[in-house]
C-alpha positions in Angstrom: -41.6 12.9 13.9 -45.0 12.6 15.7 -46.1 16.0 14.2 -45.3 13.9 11.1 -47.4 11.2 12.3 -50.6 12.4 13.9 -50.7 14.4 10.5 -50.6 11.5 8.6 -53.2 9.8 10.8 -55.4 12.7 10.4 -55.5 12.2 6.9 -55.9 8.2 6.7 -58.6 8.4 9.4 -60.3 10.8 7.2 -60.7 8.7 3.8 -61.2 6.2 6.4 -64.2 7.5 8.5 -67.7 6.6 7.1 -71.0 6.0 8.9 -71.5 2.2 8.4 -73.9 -0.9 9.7 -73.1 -2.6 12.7 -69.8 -4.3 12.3 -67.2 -5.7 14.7 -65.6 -3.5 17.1 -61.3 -4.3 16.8 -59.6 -4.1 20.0 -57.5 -0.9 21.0 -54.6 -3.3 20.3 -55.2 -4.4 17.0 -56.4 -1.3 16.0 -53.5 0.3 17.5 -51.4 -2.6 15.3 -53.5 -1.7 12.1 -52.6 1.9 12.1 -48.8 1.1 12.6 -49.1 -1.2 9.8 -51.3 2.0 7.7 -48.2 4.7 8.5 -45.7 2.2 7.4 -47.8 1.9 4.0 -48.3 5.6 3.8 -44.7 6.2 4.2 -43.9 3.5 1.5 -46.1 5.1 -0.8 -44.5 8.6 -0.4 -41.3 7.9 -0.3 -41.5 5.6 -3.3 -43.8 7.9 -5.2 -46.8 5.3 -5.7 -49.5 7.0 -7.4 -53.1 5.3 -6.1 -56.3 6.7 -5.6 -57.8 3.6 -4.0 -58.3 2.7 -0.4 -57.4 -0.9 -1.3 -53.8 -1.0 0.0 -55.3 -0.9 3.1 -57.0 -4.0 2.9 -54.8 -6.4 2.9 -53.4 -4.8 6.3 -57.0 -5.3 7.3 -57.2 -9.0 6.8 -54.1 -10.0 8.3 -55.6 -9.1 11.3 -59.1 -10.7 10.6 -61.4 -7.6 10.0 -62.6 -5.7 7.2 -62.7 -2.0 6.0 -66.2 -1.9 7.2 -65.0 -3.2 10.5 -62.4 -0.3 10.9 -64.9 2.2 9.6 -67.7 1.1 12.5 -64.6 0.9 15.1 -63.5 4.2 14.6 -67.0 5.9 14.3 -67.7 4.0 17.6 -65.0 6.0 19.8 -67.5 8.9 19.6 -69.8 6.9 21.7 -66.8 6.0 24.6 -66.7 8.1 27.0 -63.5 6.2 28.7 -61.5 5.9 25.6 -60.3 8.3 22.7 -58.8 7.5 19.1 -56.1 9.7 19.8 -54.6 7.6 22.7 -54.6 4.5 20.3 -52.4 7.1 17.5 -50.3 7.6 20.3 -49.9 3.7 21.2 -48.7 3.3 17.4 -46.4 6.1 17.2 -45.0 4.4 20.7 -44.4 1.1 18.5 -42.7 3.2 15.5 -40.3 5.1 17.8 -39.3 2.0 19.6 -38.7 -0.1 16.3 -36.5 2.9 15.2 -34.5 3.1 18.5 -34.6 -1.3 17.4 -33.2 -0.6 13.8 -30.5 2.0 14.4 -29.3 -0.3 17.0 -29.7 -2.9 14.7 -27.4 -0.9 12.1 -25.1 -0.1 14.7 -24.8 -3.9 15.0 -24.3 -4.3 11.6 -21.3 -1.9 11.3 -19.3 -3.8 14.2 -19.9 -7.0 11.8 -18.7 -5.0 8.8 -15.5 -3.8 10.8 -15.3 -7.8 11.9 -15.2 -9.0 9.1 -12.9 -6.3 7.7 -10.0 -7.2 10.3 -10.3 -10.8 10.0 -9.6 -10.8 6.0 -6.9 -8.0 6.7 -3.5 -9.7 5.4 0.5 -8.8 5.1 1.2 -9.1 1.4 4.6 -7.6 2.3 6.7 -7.7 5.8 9.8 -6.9 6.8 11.3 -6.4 10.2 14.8 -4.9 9.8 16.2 -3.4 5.8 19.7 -1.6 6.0 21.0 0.4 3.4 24.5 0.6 3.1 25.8 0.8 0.1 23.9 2.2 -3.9 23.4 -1.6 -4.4 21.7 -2.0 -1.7 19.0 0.6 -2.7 17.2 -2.0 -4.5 16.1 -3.7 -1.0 13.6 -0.8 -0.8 12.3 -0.9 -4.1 9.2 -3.4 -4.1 6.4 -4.0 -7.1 3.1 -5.3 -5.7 0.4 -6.6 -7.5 -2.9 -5.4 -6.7 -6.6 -5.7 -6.6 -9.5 -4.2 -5.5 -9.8 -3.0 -1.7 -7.2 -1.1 0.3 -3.8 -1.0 1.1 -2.1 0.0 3.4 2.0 0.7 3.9 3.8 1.5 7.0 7.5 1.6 8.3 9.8 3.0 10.3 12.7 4.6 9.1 16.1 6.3 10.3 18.6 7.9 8.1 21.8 8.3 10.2 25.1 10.7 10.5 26.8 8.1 8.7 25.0 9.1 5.5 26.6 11.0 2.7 24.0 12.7 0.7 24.4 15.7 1.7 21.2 17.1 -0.4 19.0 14.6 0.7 16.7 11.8 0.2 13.4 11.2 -1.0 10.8 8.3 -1.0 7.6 7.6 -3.5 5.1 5.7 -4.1 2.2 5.3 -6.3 -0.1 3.0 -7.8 0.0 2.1 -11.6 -3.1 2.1 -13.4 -3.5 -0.9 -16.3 -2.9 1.5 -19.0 0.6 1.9 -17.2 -0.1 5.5 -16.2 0.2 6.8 -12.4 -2.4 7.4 -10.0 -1.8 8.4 -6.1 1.5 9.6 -6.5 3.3 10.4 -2.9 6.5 11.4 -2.8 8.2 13.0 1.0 11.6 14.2 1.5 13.4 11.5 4.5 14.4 13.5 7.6 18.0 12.7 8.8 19.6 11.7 12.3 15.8 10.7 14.1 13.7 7.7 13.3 10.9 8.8 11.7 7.3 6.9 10.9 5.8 6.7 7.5 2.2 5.3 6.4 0.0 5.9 3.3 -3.5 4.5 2.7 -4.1 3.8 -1.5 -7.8 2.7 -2.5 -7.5 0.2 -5.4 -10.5 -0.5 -7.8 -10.3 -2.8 -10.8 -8.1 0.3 -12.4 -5.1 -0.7 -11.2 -2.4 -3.1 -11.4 0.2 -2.5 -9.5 1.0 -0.9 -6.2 4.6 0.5 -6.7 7.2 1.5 -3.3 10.2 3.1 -4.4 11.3 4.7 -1.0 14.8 5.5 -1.2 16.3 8.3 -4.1 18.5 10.4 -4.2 17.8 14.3 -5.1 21.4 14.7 -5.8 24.5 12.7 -7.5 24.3 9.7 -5.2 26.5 9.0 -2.1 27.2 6.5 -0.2 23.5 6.0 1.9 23.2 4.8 5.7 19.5 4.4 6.0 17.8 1.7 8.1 13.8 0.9 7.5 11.9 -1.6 10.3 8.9 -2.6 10.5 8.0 -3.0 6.8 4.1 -3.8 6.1 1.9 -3.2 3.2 -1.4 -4.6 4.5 -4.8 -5.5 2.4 -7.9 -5.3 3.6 -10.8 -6.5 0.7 -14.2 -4.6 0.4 -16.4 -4.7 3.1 -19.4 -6.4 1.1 -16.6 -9.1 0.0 -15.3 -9.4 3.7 -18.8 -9.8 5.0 -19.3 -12.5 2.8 -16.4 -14.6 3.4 -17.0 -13.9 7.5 -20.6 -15.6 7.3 -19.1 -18.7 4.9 -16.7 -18.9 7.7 -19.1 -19.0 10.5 -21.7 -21.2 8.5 -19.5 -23.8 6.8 -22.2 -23.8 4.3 -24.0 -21.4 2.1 -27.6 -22.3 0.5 -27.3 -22.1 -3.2 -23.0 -22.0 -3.3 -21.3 -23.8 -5.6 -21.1 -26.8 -3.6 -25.0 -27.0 -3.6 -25.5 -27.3 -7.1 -22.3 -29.5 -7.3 -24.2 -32.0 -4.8 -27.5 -31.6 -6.7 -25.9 -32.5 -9.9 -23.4 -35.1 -9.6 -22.9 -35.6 -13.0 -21.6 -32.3 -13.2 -19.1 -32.9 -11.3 -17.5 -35.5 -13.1 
């Protein structure tokens, strides 16, 4: 990164460099500011693909700080004439300030993904529970078939289950679920064979978008003609968790009881409207 940067200096103090009247002479610490401020403009430009053949977008960096494009010209000619100082030593001082704003920013990011993972457990809700389901009996299949309506974000199911020696199908058992697209199609399909005589855990993760419509758990049926079942399922969840950007948002509404330009704020603006 500083080969990067002394590079890039190089090449602004070149187009910058000009033998001029007497002007002011900038402190090493504004200067050292300025040509932060130019390397964050440079790397604008290139990144963003800004065609400009003018050493105007410098200027306005220049004024903020009170001095002119004459005044940087004259400053930086003027190290020549220093014996105690060098313009590379103020480069360095402003690669210093870039590196310690990144170190800043990715610990700013790193911040800002706690709050997203925040904000995703707090909106995290059971949309289906169950503690204790036992199968004993082909009518009692239906008590593990379960429809859910869906939207966008994720879901996520989870049980426990145990199919004991008391169960007569001899050829086994299966479980599936899916999700069910609008257009009544099937999308995620999962379907495992249950293990017998050992409780066993089961989870699946499905990703909804505005596609779907229905999260479907059909998670006990029989691969031959069915027997009598003994299966028991605890600890039932299907669990949603909303989009991040959504869960963010409703975390700061939360914290902040109010939100400029909501609803409510036009509402209170216009009374009439309320009416």
């Amino acid at each position: 990164m500083k080969r990067f940067l002394r590079i890039t200096a190089s090449a602004a103090l070149v187009v910058l460099f000009a033998a001029c009247a007497r002007h002011k002479i900038i402190p090493d610490d504004k200067l050292a500011q300025i040509f932060h401020d130019a390397f964050l403009t440079n790397a604008y430009i290139g990144n963003g693909n800004v065609r400009t053949d003018s050493l105007r977008i410098y200027e306005p960096i220049f004024a903020r700080y009170g001095y002119t494009t004459d005044d940087v010209h004259y400053t930086i000619g003027n190290f020549s004439k220093r014996k105690s100082a060098r313009l590379g030593d103020i480069v360095e001082r402003a690669i210093e300030m870039l590196e310690r704003e990144g170190k800043f920013y990715n610990r700013e990011v790193a911040v800002l993904d706690t709050i997203d993972n925040v904000a995703r457990r707090t909106f995290t809700r059971a949309v289906l529970a169950d503690s204790l389901i036992r199968v004993r009996s082909l009518a009692d299949t239906a008590r593990l078939s379960f429809t859910l309506d869906v939207e966008p974000g994720d879901y996520q199911l989870s049980l426990k289950y145990l199919v004991d020696s008391l169960d007569r199908n001899d050829k086994g058992l299966k479980g599936s679920v899916w999700l069910e697209r609008r257009d009544s199609t099937r999308t995620g399909v999962y379907t495992t064979t249950l293990r017998r005589n050992r409780e066993e855990t089961f989870s699946r993760r499905f990703a909804v978008d505005s596609s779907h419509r229905r999260l479907r758990i059909d998670f006990l049926n029989f691969t031959g003609k069915p027997q009598r079942p003994s299966v028991t399922v605890t600890d039932l969840r299907v669990e949603f968790t909303p989009p991040t950007r959504t869960a963010v948002e409703k975390l700061y509404e939360q914290q902040l009881d109010i939100r400029i330009f909501a609803d409510g704020f036009f509402r209170a603006a216009n009374p009439a409207d309320s009416l």
